[in-house]
Structure formats: structure tokens, C-alpha cells
C-alpha positions in Angstrom: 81.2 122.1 145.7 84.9 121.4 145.2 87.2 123.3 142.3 87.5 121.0 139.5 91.2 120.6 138.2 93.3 118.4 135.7 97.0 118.5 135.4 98.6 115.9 133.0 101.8 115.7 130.7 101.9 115.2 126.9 105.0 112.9 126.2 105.7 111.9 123.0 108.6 110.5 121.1 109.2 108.8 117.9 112.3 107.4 115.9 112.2 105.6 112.6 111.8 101.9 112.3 111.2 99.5 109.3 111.5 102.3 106.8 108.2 104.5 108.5 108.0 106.8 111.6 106.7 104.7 114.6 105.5 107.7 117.0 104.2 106.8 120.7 102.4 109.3 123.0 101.7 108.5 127.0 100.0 110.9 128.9 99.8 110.7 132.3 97.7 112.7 134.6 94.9 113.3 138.0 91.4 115.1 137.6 89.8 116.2 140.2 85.8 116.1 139.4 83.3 118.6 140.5 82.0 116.6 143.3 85.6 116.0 144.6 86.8 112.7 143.9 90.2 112.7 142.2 91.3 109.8 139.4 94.4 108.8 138.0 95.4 107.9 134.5 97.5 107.2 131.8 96.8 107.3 128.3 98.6 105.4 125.7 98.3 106.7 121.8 99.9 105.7 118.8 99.4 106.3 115.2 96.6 103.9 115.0 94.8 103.7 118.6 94.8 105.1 121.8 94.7 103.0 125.4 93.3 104.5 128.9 94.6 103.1 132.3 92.6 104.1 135.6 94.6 104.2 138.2 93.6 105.0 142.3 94.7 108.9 143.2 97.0 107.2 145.7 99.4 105.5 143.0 99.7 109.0 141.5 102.7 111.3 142.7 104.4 114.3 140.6 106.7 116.4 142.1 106.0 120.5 142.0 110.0 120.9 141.0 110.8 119.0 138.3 109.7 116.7 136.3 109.6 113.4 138.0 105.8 111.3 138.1 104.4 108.1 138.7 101.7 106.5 137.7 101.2 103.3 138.8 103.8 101.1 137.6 105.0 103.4 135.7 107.4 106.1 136.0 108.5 109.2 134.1 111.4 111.9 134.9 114.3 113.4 133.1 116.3 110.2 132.7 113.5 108.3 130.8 110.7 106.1 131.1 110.0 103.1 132.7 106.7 101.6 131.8 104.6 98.3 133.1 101.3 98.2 131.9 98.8 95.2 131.9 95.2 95.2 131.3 92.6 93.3 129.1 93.0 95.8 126.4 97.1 96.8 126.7 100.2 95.0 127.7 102.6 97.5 127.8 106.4 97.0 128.9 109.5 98.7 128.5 112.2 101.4 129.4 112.7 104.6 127.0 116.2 106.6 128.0 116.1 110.4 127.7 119.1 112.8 126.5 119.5 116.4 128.3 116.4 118.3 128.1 116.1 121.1 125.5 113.6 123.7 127.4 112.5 127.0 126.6 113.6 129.7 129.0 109.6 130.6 129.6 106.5 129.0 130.2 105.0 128.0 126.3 101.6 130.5 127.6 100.5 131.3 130.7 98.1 133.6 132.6 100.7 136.8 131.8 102.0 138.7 135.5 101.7 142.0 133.8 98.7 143.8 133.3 97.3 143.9 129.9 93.9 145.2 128.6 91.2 143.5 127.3 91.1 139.9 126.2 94.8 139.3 124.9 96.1 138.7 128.5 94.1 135.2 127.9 96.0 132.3 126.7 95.2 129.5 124.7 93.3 127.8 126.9 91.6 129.9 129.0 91.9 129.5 132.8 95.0 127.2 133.0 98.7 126.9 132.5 100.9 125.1 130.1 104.5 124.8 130.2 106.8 123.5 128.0 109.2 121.2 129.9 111.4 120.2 126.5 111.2 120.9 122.8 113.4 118.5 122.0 115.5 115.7 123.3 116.9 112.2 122.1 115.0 109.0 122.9 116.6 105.4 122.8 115.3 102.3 124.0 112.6 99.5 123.3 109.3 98.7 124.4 106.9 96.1 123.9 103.3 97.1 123.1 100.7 94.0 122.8 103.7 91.7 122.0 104.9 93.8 119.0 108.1 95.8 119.5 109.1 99.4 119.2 112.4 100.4 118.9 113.5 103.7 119.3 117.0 104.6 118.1 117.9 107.7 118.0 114.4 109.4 118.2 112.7 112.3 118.9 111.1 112.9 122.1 108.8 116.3 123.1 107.4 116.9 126.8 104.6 119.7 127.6 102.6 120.0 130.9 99.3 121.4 131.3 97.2 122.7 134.0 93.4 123.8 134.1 89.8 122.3 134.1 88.7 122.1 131.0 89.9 122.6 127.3 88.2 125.6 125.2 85.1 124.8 123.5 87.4 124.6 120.3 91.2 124.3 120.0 94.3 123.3 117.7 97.1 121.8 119.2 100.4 121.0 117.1 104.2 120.5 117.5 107.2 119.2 115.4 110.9 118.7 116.3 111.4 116.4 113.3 112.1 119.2 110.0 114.9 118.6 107.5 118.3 119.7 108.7 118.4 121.7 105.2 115.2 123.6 106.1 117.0 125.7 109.6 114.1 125.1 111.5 114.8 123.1 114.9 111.0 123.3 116.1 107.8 124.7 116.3 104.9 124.8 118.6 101.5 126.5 118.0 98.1 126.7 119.8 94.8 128.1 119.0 91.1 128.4 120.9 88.2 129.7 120.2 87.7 130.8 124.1 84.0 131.9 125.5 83.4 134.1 128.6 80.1 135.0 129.9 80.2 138.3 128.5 81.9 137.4 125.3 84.0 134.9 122.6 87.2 135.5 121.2 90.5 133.3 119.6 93.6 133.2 121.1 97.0 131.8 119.8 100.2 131.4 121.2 103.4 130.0 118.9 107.0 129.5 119.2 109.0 128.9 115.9 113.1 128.2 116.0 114.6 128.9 112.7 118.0 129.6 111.5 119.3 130.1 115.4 116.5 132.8 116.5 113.4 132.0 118.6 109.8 134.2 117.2 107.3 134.0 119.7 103.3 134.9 118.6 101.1 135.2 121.3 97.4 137.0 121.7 99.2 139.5 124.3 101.8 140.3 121.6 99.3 141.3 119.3 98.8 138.4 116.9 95.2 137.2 115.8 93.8 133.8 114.5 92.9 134.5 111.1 90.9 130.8 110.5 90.9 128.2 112.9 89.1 125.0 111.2 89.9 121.1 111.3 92.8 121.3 109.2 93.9 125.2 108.7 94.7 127.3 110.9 96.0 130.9 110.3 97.8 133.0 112.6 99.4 136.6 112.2 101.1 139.3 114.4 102.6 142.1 112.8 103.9 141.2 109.5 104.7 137.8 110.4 101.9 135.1 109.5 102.1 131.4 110.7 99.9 128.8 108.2 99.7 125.4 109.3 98.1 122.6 107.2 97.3 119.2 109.2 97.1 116.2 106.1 96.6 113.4 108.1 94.6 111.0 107.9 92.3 108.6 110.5 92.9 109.8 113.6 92.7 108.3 117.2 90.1 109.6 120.0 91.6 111.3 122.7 89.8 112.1 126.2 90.4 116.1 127.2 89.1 117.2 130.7 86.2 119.1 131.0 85.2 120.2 134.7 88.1 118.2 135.9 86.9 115.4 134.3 88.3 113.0 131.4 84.6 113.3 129.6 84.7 114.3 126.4 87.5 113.8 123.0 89.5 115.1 120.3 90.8 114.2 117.2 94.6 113.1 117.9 97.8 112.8 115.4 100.2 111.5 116.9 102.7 111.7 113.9 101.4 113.2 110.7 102.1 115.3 107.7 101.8 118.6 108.5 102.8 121.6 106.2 103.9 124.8 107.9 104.7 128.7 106.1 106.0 131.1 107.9 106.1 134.4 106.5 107.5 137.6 106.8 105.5 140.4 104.6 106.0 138.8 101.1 108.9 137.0 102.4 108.1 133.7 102.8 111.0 132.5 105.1 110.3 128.6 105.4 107.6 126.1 103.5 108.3 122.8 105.0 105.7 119.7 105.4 106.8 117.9 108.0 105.9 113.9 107.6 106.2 113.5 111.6 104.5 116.4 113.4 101.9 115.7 115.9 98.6 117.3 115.8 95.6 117.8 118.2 91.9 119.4 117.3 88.6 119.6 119.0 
């Protein structure tokens, strides 16, 4: 039997147009299955439906170095986008350009190198890797999507990579790089999972907050634990800091996940949302901001 595996990117980027948020996520990506047999796709998702592409494994190529891919027709890498898509369901053409990549020094979470007892050497995720490859960078350009337009113009754009087989039984995903200049914070990123082993079931969390210059990092192996994990709270602490985020969006879009290497099951995507975030210290609360275009992912 051959090792089941998925490795895809999480690319999103969104501006304001016509007074509201237009948000657009592509996800590009090659599974491996159990019996072998290795797929490539490209999912398309904005804030009112998502799109999948198959694609032959040949047409997909990412290189292990950097972050250059393509998919198809379609190519991704530090400079921008360049997308040509057309199908029954999605006509899909454009070029997105890319500012200098804002990345964190270390992987988001990881399997850790060091040795730590017990569970909190897990990430959330459980058996993979996920990497950050840029909080935050500016997008410009214009794409056409089913004949309407989208026009980004000074936007927002956000990259993360991931790595594994299959997602935890239940997770939260979310991200924002859009606050208010007033509030000090310049991004955040936060993960939870409900992870199972044969032998037992536990939660693991991993977070990275910018605020006021400073980067806070929460993580299982640093100690912190998921208070509540549910559809729309989540509650993480570590020490005297605790991390509350609040997902108020509504309808969201069906997302495929792998599971066994395999793009079979889905989740409940936002792809730009209201979230609210607290982050306290002790009784200090340091920021309460609701953020009107974070993204946000459960399942």
C-alpha cells in the first residue's frame, strides 16, 4: 500500500471594491491516495462559492525552495499570480501582482526537533507540516471571474503551505492581516484540533499574534491549552495570556480537506468574515478588535 500525502497552499487576498471587501482564495495542491495514484487541483473560493479544477499530476510542479507552483495554466510564485481557468462551471482569468513577502522567521507549527514529553510536541494537525510563507503582503491587479471583474487595489494578500494526510477529526483555522491601523495589531494566526491517537485524544493550538511591534507565539509545546473549541468560539490560554476568537459569519462555502491523501471530505470556509478577537493578559485585556475581513476555516 503506498503512503498517502497532500501538500497544497492557502492563498488568499482581498482589497476593497464597490464600498465592500471582495476576498478571493485559490488553493492549489497534489494528493496522493492510498492506492497510489496522485491528482492535481486547484480550488477556487470566494465569499459566496467555491470552484474545484482537476488537473493530471503531470501539469503539477512546485519547487522544494521557494515558493514557485504550477497548476495547469496557472502559475503562482513570489511575483504574483497568473491565472487561466476554463471549465463548464468557472471561467477564470487574470494576473494578481505581489509586493515583498512579509514571513515569519519560523515555521507557523511543525513536528518540534527537540524532545518534549507527552502530547504537546504534537501540532495542530497531527502528522504534517505547515508553514507560513507570508503574513502579509500587498496585492494589485484584476481578474475576471465568470465575466464579472475583481479589482484588487491595494489589497491584502496571506500565503500558508501545508503538508500531511489528512486534517484532525475536528479543527479551527483563522487568520487576519486586515485590523484597524489604531488598534496596533499587524496580524494574527491561530489553529486548533481536537487530535485522536490510538491510545488517546487531546487539543492542540498553535497562534501567532503581532501587536504593538512584538510577536507572542502560543503553542501546545509552550504550554497553552484549548479551553473550548466549538463552531464559532474557540478559547486558547498559556500562561496568563488567553486568546478568544469569535467567528460571526454567516453562510459559508464547502471546502474539500484531504483525508488519506485524498480530497474526500469538507469544511465550513470564510473566506472574509467578521471575526472578533481578545487577547488578554491576566485582567489586562490588551486588544478587542472585530475584524470585518478575517478568514476563517472549521470542520
Amino acid at each position: 500500500m503506498k503512503q498517502e500525502h497532500f501538500e497544497g497552499w492557502y492563498i488568499r487576498q482581498q482589497a476593497a471594491q464597490d464600498g465592500r471587501i471582495r476576498a478571493l482564495a485559490l488553493i492549489p495542491g497534489c494528493h496522493t491516495d492510498e492506492n497510489g495514484v496522485k491528482t492535481a487541483i486547484l480550488q477556487v473560493v470566494t465569499t459566496e462559492k467555491s470552484y474545484t479544477v482537476m488537473y493530471p499530476a503531470r501539469s503539477f510542479r512546485a519547487d522544494p525552495k521557494g515558493f514557485r507552483i504550477r497548476c495547469g495554466r496557472n502559475y503562482f510564485s513570489k511575483s504574483g499570480v497568473i491565472l487561466d481557468i476554463e471549465t463548464r462551471e468557472l471561467s477564470l482569468h487574470g494576473r494578481l501582482y505581489y509586493s515583498s513577502f512579509h514571513s515569519p522567521k519560523r515555521p507557523a507549527f511543525c513536528f518540534l526537533k527537540r524532545r518534549m514529553p507527552g502530547p504537546g510536541c504534537m501540532i495542530a494537525g497531527g502528522g504534517g507540516r505547515n508553514e507560513i510563507v507570508s503574513i502579509r503582503h500587498r496585492v494589485c491587479g484584476r481578474i475576471t471571474l465568470n465575466g464579472t471583474p475583481m479589482v484588487f487595489r491595494n489589497g491584502l494578500g496571506y500565503i500558508e503551505s501545508e503538508r500531511r494526510a489528512s486534517l484532525p477529526r475536528r479543527y479551527m483555522r483563522t487568520q487576519c492581516n486586515s485590523f484597524r491601523k489604531e488598534s496596533g495589531v499587524n496580524g494574527l494566526m491561530a489553529a486548533a484540533a481536537e487530535i485522536s491517537l490510538p491510545w488517546m485524544t487531546f487539543r492542540s493550538c498553535v497562534c501567532r499574534i503581532y501587536y504593538q511591534g512584538r510577536g507572542y507565539r502560543m503553542a501546545t509545546c509552550l504550554g497553552a491549552r484549548v479551553l473550548r473549541m466549538s463552531e464559532r468560539l474557540t478559547i486558547i490560554r498559556q500562561g496568563q495570556y488567553r486568546l478568544i476568537i469569535h467567528c460571526m459569519g454567516k453562510n459559508p462555502v464547502r471546502l474539500k480537506v484531504p483525508v488519506r491523501g485524498s480530497l474526500k471530505s469538507a469544511a465550513d470556509l470564510y473566506v472574509s468574515c467578521p471575526v472578533r478577537y481578545i487577547f488578554c493578559r491576566g485582567s489586562e485585556v490588551l486588544f478587542y478588535e472585530t475584524a470585518e475581513g478575517a478568514g476563517y476555516q472549521y470542520g
